[in-house]
N, C-alpha and C positions, 0 to 999 in steps of 0.2 A: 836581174840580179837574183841569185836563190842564197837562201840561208839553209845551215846547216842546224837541224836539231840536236838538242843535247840529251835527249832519250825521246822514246818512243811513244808517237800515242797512244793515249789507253784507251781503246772501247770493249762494247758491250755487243755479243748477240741477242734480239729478243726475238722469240720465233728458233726453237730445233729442228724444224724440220729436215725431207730430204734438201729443200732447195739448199737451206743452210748448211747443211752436211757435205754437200756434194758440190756445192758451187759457190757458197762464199765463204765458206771458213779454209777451203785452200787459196784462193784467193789473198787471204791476208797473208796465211800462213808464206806467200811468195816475198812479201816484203817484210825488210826489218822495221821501217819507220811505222808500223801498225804492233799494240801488241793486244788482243783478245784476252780481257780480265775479269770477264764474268758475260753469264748467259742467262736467260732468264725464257723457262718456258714452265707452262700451267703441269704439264705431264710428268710423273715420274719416271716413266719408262725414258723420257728425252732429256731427264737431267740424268739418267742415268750414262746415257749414251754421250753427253757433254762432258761427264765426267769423265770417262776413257778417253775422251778424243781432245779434251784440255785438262789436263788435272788439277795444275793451280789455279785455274778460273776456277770463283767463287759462282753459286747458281743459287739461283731465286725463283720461286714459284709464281713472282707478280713482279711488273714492271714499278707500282708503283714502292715495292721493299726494295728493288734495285737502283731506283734514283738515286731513296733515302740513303741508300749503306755503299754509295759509290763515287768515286771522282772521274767522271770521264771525261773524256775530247770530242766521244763521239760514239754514236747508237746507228746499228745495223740494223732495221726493222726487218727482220723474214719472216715473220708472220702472212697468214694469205693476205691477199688483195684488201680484201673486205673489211679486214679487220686495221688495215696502216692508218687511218685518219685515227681512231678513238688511241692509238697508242702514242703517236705523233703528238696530239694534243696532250 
């Protein structure tokens, strides 16, 4: 049995980088039931670049200001390898 949603879910990218750039933010950008509403990377230069390539996503320089100031469904870690446990947690 599948249900239908009554809007989309909201997440989060943390991690700009290229992988994010190139390979998961078209990703979502394929389906309507995802909608990307905020990004959070330490870098200016990469919120800068979030902001051109999502403009109403809000951006945050720390996962943990984007918790606080967000209601999501769900978090896209692209952050390196190294770094998914301390964010995860």
């Amino acid at each position: 049995m599948t249900t239908r949603r009554s809007r989309p879910l909201r997440g989060a990218i943390v991690g700009f980088g290229n992988v994010a750039v190139e390979g998961h933010l078209p990703a979502w950008r394929q389906h309507k039931l995802f909608n990307i509403v905020a990004v959070c990377a330490p870098s200016e230069a990469r919120l800068a670049l979030a902001a051109e390539a999502l403009p109403a996503a809000r951006r945050y320089a720390s996962v943990e200001e984007l918790l606080l100031n967000e209601r999501l469904d769900f978090v896209d870690v692209a952050t390196p390898p190294a770094s998914h446990a301390a964010v995860v947690l």
